[in-house]
N, CA, C and O atoms as CSV, one atom per row, in Angstrom:
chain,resi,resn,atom,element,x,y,z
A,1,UNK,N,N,8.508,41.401,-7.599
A,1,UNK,CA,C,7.458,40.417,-7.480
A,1,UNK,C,C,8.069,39.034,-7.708
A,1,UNK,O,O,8.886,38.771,-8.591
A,2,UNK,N,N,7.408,37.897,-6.499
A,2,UNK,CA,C,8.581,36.580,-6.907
A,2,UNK,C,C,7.837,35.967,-8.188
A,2,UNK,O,O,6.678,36.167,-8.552
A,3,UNK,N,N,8.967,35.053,-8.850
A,3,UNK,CA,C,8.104,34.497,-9.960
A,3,UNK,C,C,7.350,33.321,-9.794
A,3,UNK,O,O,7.779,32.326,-9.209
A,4,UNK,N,N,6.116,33.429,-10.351
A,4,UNK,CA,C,5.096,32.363,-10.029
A,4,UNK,C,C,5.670,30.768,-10.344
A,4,UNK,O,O,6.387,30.574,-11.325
A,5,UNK,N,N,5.333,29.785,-9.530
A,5,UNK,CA,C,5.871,28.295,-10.096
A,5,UNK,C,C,4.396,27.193,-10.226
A,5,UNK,O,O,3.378,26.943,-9.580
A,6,UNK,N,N,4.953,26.844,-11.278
A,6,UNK,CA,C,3.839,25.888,-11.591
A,6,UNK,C,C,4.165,24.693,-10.908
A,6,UNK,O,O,3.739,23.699,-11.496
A,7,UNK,N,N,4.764,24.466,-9.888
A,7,UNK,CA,C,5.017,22.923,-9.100
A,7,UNK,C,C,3.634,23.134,-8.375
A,7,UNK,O,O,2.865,24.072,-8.162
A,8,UNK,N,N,3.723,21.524,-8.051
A,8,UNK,CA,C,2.773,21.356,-6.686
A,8,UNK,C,C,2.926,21.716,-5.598
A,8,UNK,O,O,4.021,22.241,-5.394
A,9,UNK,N,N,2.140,21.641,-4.624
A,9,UNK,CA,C,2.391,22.183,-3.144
A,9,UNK,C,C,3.459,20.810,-2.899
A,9,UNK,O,O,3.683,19.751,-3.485
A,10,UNK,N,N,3.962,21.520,-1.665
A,10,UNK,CA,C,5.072,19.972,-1.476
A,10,UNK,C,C,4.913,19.132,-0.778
A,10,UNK,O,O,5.751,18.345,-0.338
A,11,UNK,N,N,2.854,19.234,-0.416
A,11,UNK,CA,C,2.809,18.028,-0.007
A,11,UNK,C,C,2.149,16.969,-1.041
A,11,UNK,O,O,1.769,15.904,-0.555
A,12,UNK,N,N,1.976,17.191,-2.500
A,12,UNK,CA,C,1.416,16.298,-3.475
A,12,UNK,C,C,2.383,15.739,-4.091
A,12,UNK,O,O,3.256,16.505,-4.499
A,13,UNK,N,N,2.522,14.539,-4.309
A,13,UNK,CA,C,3.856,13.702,-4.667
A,13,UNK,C,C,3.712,14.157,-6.109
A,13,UNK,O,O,2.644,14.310,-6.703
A,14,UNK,N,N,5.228,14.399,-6.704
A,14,UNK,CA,C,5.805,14.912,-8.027
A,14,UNK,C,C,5.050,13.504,-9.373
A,14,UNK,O,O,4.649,12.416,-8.959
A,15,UNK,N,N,5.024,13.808,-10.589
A,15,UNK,CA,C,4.755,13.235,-11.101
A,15,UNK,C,C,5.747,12.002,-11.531
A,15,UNK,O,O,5.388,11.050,-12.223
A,16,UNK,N,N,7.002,12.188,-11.017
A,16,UNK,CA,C,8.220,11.043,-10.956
A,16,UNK,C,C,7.896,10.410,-9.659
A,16,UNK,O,O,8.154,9.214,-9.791
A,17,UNK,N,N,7.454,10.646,-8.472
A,17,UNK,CA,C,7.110,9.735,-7.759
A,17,UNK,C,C,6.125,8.750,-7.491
A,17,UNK,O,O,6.147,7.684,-6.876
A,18,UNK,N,N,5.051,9.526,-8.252
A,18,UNK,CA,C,4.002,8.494,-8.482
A,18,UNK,C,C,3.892,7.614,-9.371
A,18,UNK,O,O,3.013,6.752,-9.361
A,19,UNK,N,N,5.288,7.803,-10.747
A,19,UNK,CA,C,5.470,6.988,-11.772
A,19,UNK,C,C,6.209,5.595,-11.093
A,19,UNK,O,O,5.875,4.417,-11.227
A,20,UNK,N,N,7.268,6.151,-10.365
A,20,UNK,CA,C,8.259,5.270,-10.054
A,20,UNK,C,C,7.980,4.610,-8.532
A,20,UNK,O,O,8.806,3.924,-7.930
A,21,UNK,N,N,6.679,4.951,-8.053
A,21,UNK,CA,C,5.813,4.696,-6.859
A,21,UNK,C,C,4.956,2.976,-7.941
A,21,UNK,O,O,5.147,1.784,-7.697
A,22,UNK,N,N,4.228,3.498,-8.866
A,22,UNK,CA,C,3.515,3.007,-9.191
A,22,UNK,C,C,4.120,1.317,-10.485
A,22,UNK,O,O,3.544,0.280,-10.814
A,23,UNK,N,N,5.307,1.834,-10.762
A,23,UNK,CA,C,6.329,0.778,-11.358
A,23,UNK,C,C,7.164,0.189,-10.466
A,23,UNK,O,O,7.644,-0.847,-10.925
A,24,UNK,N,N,7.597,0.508,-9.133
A,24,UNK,CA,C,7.542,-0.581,-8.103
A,24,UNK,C,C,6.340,-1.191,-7.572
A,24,UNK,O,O,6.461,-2.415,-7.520
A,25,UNK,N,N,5.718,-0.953,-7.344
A,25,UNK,CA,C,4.090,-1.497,-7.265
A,25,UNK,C,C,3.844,-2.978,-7.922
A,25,UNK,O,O,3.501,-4.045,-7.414
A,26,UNK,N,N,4.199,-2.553,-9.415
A,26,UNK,CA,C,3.957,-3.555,-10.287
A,26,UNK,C,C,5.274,-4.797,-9.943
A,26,UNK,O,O,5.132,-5.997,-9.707
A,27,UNK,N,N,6.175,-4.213,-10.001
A,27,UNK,CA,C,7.676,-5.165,-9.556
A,27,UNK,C,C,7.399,-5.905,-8.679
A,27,UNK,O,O,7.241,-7.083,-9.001
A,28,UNK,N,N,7.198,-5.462,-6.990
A,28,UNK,CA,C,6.770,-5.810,-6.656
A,28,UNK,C,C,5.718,-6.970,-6.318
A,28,UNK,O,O,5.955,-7.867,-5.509
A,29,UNK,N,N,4.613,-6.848,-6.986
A,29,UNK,CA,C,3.552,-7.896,-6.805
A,29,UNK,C,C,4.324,-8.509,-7.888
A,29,UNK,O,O,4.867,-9.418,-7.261
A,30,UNK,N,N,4.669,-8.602,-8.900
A,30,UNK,CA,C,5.513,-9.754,-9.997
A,30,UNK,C,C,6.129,-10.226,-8.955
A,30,UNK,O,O,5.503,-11.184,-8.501
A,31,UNK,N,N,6.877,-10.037,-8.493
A,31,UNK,CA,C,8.278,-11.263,-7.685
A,31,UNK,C,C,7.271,-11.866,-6.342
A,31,UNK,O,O,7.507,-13.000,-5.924
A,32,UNK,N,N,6.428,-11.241,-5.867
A,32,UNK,CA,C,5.457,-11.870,-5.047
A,32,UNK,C,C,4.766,-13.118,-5.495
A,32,UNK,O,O,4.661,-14.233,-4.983
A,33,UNK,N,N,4.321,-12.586,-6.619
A,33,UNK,CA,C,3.047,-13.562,-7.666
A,33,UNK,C,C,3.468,-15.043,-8.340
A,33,UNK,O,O,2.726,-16.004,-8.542
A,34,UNK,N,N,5.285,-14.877,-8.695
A,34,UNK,CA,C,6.238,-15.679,-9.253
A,34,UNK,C,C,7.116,-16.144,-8.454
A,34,UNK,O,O,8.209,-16.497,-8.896
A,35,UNK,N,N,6.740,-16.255,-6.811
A,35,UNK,CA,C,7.592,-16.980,-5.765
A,35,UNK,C,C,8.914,-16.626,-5.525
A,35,UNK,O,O,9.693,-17.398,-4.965
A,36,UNK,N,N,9.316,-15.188,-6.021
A,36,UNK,CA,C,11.145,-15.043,-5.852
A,36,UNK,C,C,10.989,-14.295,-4.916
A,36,UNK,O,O,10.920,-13.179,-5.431
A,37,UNK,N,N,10.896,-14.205,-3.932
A,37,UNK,CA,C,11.239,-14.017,-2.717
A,37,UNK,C,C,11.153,-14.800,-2.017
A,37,UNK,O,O,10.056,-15.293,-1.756
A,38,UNK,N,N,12.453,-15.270,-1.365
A,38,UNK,CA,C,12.361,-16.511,-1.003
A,38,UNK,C,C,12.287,-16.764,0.749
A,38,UNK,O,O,12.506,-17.884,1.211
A,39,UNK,N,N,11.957,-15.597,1.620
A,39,UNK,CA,C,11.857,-16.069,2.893
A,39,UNK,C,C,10.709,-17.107,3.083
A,39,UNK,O,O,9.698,-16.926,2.405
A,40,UNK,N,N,10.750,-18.185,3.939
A,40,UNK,CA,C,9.719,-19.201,4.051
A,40,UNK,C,C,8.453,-18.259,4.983
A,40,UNK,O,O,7.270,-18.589,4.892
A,41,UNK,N,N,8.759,-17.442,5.589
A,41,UNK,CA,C,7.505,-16.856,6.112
A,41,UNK,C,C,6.338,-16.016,4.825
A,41,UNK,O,O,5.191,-15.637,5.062
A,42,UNK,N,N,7.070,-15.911,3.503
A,42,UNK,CA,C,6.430,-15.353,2.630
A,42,UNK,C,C,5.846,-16.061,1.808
A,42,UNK,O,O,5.101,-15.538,0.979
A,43,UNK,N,N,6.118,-17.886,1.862
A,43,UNK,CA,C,5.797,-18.897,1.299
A,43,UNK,C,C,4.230,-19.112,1.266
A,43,UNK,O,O,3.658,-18.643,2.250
A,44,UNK,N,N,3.435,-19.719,0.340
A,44,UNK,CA,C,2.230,-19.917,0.267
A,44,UNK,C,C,0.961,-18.750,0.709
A,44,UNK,O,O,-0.212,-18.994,0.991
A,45,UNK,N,N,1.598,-17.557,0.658
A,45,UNK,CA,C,0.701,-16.272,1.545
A,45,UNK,C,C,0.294,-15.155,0.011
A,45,UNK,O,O,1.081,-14.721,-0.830
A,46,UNK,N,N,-0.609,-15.037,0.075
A,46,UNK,CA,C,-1.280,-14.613,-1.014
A,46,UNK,C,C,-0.907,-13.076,-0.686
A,46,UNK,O,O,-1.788,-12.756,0.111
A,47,UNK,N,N,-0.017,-11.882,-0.889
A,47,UNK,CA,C,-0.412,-10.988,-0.771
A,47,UNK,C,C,-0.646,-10.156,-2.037
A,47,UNK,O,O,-0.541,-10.481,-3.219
A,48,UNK,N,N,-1.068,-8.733,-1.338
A,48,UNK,CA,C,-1.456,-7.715,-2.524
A,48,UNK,C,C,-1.093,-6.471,-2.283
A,48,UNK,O,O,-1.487,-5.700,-1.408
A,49,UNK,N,N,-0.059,-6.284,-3.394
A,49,UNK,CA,C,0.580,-4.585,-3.262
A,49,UNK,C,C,-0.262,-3.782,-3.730
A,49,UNK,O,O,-0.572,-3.666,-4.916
A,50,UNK,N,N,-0.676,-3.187,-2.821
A,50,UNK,CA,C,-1.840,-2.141,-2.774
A,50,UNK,C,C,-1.519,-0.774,-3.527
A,50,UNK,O,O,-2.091,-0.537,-4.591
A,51,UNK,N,N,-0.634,0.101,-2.997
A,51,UNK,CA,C,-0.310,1.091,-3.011
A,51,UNK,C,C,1.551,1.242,-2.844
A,51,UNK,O,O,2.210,0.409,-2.223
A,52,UNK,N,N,2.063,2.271,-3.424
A,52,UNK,CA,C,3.718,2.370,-2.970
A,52,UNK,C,C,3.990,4.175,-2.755
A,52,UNK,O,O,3.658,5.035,-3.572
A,53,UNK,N,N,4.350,4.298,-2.057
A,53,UNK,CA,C,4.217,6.184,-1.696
A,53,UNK,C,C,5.633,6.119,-1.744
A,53,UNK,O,O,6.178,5.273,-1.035
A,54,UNK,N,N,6.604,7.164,-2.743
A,54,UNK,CA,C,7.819,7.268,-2.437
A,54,UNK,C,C,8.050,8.543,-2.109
A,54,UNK,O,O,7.362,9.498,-2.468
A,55,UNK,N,N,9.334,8.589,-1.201
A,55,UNK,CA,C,9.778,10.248,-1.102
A,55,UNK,C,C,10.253,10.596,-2.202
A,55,UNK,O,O,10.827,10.015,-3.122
A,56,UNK,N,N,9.880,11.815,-1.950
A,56,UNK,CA,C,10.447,13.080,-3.051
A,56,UNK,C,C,12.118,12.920,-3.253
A,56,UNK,O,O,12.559,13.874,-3.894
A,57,UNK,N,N,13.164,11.928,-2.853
A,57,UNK,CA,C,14.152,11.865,-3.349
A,57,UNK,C,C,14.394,10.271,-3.741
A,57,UNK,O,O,15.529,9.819,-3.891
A,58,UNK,N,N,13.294,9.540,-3.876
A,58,UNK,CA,C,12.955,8.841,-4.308
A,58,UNK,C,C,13.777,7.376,-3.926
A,58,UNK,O,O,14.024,6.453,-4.702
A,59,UNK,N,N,14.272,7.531,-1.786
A,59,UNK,CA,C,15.120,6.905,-1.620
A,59,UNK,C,C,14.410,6.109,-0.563
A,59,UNK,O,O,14.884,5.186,0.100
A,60,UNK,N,N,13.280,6.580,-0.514
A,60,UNK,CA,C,12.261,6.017,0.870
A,60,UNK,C,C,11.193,5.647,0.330
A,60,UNK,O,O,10.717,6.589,-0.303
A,61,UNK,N,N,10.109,4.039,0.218
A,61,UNK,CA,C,9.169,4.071,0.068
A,61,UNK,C,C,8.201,3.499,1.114
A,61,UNK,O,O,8.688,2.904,2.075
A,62,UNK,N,N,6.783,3.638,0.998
A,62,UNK,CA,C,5.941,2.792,2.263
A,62,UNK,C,C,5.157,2.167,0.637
A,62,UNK,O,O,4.678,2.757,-0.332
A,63,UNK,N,N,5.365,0.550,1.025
A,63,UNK,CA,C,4.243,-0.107,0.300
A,63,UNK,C,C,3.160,-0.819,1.466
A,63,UNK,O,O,3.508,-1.318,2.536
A,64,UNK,N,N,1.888,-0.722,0.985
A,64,UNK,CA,C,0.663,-0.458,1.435
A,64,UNK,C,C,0.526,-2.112,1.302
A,64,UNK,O,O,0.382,-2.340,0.101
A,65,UNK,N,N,0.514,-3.288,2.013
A,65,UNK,CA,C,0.006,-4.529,1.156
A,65,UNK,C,C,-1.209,-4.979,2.070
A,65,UNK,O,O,-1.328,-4.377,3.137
A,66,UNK,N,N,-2.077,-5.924,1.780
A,66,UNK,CA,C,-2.816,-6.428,2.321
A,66,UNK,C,C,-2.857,-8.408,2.154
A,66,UNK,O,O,-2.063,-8.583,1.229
A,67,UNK,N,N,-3.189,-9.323,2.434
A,67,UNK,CA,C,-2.529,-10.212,2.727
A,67,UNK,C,C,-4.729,-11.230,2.654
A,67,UNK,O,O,-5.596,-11.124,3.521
A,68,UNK,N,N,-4.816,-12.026,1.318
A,68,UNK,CA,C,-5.696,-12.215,0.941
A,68,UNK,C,C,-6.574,-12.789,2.325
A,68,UNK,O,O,-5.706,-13.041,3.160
A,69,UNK,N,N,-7.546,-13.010,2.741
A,69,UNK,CA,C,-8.471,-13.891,3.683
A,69,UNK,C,C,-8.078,-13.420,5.032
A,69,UNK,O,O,-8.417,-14.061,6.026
A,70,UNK,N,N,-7.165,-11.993,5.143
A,70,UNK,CA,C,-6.900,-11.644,6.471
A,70,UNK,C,C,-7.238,-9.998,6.311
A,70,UNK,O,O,-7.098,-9.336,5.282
A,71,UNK,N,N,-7.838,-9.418,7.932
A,71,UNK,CA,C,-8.119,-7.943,8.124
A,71,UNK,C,C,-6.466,-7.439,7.542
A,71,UNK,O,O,-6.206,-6.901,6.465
A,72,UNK,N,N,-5.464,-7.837,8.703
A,72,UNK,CA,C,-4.631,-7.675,8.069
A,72,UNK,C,C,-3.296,-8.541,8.125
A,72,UNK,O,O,-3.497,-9.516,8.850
A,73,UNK,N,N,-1.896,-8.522,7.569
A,73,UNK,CA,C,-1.296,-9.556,7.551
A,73,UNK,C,C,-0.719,-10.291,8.716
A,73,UNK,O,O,-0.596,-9.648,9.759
A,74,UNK,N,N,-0.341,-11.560,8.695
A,74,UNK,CA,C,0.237,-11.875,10.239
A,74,UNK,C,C,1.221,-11.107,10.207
A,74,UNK,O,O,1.696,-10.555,9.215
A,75,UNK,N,N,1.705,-11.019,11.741
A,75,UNK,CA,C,3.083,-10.757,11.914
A,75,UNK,C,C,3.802,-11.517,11.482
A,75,UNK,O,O,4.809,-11.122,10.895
A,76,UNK,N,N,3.619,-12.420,11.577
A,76,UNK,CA,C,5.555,-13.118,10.859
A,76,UNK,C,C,5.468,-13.006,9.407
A,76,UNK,O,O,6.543,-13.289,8.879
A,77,UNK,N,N,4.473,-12.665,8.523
A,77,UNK,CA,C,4.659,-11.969,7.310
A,77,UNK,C,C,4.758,-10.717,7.103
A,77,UNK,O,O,5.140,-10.431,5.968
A,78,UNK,N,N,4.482,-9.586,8.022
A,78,UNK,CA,C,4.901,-8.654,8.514
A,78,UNK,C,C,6.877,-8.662,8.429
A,78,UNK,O,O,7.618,-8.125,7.606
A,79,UNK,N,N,7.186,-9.463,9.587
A,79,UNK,CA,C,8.782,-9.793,9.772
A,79,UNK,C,C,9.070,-10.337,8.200
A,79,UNK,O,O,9.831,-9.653,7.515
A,80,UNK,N,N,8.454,-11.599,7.595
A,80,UNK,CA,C,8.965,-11.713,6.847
A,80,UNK,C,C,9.341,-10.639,5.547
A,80,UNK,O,O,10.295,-10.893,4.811
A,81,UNK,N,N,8.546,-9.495,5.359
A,81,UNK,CA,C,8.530,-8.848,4.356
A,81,UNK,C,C,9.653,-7.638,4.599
A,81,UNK,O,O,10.096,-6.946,3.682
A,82,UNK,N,N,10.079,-7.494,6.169
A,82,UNK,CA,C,11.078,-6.678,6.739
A,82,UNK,C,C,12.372,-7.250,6.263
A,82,UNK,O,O,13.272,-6.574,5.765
A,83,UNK,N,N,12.411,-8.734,6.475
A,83,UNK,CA,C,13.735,-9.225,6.480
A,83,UNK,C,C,14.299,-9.256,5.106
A,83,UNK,O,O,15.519,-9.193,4.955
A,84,UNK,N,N,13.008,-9.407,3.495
A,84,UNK,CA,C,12.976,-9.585,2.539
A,84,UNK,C,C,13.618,-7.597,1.917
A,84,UNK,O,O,14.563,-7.504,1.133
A,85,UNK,N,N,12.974,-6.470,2.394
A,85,UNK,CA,C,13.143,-5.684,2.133
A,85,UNK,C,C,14.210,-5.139,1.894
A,85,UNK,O,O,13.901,-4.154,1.223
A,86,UNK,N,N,15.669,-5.164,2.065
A,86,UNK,CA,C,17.069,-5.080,0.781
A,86,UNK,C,C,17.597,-5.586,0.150
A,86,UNK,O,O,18.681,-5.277,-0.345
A,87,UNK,N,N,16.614,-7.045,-0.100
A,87,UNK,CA,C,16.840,-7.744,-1.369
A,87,UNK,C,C,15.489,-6.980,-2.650
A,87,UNK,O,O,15.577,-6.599,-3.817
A,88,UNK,N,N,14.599,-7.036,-1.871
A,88,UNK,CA,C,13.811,-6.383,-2.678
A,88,UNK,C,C,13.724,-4.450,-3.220
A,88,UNK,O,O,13.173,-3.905,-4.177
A,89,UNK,N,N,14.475,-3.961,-2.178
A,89,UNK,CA,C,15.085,-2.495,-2.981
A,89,UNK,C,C,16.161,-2.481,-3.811
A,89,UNK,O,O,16.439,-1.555,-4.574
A,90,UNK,N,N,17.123,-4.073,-3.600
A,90,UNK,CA,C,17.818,-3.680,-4.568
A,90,UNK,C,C,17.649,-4.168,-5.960
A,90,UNK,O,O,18.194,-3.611,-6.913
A,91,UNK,N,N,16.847,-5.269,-6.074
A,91,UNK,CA,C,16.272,-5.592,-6.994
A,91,UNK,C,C,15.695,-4.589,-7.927
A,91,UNK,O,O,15.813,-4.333,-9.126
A,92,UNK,N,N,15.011,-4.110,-6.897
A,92,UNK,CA,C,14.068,-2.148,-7.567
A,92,UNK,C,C,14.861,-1.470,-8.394
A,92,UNK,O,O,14.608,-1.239,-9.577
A,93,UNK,N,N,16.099,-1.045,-7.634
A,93,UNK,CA,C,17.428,-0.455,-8.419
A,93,UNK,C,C,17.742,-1.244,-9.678
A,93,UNK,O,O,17.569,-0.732,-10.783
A,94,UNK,N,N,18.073,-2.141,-9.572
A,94,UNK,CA,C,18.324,-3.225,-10.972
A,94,UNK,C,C,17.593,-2.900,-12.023
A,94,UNK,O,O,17.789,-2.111,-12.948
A,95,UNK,N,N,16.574,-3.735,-11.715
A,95,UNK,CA,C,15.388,-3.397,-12.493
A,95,UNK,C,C,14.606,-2.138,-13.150
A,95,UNK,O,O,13.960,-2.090,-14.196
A,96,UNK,N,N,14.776,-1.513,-12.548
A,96,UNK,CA,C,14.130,-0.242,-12.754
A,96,UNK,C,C,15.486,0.908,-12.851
A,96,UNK,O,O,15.201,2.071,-12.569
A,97,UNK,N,N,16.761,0.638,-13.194
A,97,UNK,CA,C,17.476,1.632,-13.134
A,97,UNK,C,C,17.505,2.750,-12.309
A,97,UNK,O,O,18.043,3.824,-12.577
A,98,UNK,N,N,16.838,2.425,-11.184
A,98,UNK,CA,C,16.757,3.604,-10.403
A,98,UNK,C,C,18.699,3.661,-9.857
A,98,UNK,O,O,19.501,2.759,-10.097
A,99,UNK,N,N,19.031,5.033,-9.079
A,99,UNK,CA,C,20.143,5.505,-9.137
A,99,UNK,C,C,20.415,5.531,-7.493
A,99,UNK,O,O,21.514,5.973,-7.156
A,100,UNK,N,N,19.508,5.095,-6.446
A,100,UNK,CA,C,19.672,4.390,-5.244
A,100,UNK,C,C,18.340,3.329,-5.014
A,100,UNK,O,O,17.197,3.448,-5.454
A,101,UNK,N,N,18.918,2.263,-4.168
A,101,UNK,CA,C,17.970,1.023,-4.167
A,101,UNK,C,C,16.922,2.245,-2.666
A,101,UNK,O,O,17.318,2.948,-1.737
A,102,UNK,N,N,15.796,1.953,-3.117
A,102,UNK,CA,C,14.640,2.677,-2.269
A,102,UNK,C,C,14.872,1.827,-1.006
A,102,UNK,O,O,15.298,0.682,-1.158
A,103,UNK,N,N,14.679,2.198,-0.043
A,103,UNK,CA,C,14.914,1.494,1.377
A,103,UNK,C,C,13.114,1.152,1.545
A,103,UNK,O,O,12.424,2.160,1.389
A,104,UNK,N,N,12.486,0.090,1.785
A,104,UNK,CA,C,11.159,-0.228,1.992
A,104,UNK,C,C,10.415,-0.161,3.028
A,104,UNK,O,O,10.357,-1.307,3.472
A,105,UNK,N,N,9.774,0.574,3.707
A,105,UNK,CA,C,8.938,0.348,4.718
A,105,UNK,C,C,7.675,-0.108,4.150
A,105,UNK,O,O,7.013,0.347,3.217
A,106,UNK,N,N,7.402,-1.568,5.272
A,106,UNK,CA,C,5.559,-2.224,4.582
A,106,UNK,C,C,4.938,-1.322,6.008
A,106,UNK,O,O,5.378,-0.982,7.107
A,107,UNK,N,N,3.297,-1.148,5.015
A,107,UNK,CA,C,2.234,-0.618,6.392
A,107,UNK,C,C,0.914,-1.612,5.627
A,107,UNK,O,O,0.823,-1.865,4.425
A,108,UNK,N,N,0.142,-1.977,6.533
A,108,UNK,CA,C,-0.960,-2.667,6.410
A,108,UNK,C,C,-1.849,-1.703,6.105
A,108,UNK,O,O,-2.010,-0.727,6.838
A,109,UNK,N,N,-2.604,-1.913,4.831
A,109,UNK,CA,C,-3.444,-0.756,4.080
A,109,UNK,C,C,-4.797,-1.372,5.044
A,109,UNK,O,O,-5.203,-2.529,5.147
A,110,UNK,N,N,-5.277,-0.149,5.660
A,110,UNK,CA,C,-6.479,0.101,6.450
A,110,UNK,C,C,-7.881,0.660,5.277
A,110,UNK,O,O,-8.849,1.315,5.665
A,111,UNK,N,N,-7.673,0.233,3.926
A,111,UNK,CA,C,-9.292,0.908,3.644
A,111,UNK,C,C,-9.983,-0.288,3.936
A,111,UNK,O,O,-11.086,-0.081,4.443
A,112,UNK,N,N,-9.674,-1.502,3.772
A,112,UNK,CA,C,-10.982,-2.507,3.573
A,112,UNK,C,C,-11.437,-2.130,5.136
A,112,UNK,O,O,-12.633,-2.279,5.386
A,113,UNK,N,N,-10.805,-1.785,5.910
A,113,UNK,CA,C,-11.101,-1.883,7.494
A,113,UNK,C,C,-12.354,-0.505,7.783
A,113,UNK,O,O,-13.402,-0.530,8.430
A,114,UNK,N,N,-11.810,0.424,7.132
A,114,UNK,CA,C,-12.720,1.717,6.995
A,114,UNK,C,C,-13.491,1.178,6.358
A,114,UNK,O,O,-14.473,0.960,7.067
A,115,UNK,N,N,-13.741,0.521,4.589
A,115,UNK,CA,C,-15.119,0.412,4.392
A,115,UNK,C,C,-16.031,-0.698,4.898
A,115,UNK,O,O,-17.219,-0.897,4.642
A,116,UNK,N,N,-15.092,-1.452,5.768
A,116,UNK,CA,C,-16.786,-2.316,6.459
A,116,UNK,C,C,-17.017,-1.328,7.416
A,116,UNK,O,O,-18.217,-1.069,7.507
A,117,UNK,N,N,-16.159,-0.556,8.311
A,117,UNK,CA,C,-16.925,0.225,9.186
A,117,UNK,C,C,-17.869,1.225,9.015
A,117,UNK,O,O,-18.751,1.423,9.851
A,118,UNK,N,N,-17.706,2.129,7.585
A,118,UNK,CA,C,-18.895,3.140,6.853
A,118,UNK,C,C,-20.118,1.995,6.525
A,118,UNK,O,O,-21.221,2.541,6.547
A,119,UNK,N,N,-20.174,0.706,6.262
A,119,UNK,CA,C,-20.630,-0.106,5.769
A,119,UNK,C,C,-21.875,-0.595,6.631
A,119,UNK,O,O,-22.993,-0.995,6.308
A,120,UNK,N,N,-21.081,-0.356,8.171
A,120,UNK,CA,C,-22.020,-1.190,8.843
A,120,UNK,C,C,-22.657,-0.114,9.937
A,120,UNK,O,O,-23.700,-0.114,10.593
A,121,UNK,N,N,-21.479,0.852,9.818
A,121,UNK,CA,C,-22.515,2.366,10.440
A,121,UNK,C,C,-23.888,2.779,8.886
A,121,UNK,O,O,-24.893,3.458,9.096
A,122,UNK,N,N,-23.656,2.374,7.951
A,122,UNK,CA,C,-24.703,3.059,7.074
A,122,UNK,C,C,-26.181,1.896,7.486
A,122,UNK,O,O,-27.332,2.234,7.763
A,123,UNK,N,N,-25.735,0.824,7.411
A,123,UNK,CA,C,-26.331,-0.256,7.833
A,123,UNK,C,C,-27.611,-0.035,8.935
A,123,UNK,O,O,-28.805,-0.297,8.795
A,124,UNK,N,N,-26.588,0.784,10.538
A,124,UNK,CA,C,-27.179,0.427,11.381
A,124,UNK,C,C,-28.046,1.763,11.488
A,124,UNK,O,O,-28.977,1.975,12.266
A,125,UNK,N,N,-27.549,2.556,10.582
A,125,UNK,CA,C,-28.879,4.052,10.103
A,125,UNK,C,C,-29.802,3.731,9.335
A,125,UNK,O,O,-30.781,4.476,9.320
A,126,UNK,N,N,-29.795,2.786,8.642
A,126,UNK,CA,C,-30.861,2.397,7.824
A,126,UNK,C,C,-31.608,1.791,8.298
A,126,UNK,O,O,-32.789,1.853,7.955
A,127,UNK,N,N,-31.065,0.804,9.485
A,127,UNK,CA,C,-32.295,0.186,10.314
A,127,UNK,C,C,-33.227,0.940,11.191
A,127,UNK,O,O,-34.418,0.682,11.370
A,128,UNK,N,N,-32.311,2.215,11.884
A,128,UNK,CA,C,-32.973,2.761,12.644
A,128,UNK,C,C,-34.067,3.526,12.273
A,128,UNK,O,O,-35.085,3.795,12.912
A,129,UNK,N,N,-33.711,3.853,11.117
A,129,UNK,CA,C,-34.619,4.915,10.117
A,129,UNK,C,C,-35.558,4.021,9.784
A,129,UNK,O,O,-36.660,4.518,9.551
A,130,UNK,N,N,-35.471,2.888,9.690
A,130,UNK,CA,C,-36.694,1.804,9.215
A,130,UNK,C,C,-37.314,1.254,10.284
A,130,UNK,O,O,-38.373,0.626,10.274
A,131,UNK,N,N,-36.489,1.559,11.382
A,131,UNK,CA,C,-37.784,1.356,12.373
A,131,UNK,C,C,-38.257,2.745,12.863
A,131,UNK,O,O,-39.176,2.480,13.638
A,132,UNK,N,N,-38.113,4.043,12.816
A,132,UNK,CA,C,-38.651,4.802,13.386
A,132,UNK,C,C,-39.508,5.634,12.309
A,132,UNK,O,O,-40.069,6.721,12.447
A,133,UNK,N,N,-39.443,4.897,11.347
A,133,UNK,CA,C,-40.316,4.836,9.816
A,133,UNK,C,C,-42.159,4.005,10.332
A,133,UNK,O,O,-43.313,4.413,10.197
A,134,UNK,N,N,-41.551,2.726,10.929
A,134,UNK,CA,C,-42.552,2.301,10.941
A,134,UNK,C,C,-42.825,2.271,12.068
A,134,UNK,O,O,-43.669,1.430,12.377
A,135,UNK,N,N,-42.269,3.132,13.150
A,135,UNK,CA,C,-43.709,3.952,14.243
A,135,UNK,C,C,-43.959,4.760,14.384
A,135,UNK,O,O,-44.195,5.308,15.461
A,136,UNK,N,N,-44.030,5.318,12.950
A,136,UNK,CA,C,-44.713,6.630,12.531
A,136,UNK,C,C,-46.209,6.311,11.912
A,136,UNK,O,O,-47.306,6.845,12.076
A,137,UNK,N,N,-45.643,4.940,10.945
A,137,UNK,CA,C,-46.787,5.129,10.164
A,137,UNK,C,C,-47.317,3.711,10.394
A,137,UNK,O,O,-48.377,3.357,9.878
């Protein structure tokens, strides 16, 4: 009989990845928040590290950002955050003693986009229901 394992399935990130997911996160928005990153396309742009998903060998991450007063960020802060990204993994390494600098992929976090759309589909059921409310009664 094989022996039972108490791990997760391997698609739920380990409890070291969501630590060291969630302490770049914080790094992250610090050097954002305190102007050290210095590409000029990243200059004066409000963003927000949303989320950081790392692989299970803790050498790949996707941070999630969103980019204040926009659906989502421009492209050239897009580029800029590409061009910024192996100064900013290796910083990660530094800082965080990690034992390879994480290589960064950014993705534009899509919930605010999902909740105006549940938002305004709940919206346009509530109207309908309120009008077929009142030619009933």
């Amino acid at each position: 009989m094989p022996a039972r394992s108490n791990r997760p399935s391997s698609d739920a990130p380990s409890q070291r990845q969501l630590k060291v997911g969630e302490e770049l996160r914080h790094l992250l928005a610090d050097l954002f928040l305190r102007g050290e990153v210095h590409d000029p396309r990243l200059r004066q742009v409000d963003l927000t590290v949303l989320e950081v998903r790392m692989s299970g060998d803790l050498r790949h991450a996707t941070v999630f950002v969103s980019q204040l007063g926009r659906d989502e960020p421009a492209p050239e802060v897009l580029a800029g955050l590409e061009a910024a990204s192996g100064y900013l993994g290796g910083r990660a390494a530094r800082e965080m003693n990690l034992k390879y600098a994480p290589r960064l992929r950014w993705s534009v976090d899509e919930t605010q986009r999902h909740v105006d759309r549940i938002e305004r589909l709940l919206d346009e059921g509530l109207g309908s229901a309120r009008r077929s409310h009142e030619r009933e009664g």
